[in-house]
N, C-alpha and C positions, 0 to 999 in steps of 0.2 A: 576242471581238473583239480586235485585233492593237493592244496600246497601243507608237503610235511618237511618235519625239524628230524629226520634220522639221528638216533646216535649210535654208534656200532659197538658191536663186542668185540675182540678180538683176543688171538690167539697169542702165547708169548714171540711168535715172529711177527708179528702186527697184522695175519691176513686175518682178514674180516669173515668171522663164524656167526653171527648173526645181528639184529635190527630191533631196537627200542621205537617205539611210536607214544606219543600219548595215545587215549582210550579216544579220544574223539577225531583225533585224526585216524587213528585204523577204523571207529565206524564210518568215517568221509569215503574212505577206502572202497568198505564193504557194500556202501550202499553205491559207489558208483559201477562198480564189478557188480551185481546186481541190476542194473539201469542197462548196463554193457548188454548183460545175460538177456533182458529184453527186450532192445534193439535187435540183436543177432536174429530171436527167436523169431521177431517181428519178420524181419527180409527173407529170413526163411521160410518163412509160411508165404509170404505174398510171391518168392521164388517160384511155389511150387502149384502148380495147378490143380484146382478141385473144384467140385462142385458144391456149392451153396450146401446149407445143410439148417433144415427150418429149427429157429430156434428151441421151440419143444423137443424136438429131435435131438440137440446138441446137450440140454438141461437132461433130458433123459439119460444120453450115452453115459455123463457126469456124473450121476445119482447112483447109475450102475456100477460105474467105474470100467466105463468101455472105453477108454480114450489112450491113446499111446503114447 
């Protein structure tokens, strides 16, 4: 997990309107939400059942741009 240093904006009553990061802490950020987005995609797909699909077949669908 992506340890950040927050510093907040805030409004003249003190609530907090938004969130300062350094640049390499919001890319730790991004690229973990990204890893996340993969994992997800990953259990989803192994979720759901299908049939094999020979890989020329999948290269092709790809080249076409048949893929969902």
């Amino acid at each position: 997990m992506a340890v950040v240093h927050p510093e907040f904006v805030v409004d003249k009553h003190q609530n907090r309107k938004a969130v300062l990061l350094s640049y390499e802490e919001w890319q730790k950020i991004v690229e973990e939400m990204e890893e996340l987005a993969d994992v997800k995609a990953y259990d989803q797909a192994k979720a759901s059942p299908s049939d094999p699909l020979p890989f020329e077949d999948a290269v092709r669908e790809i080249r076409e741009g048949n893929i969902p």
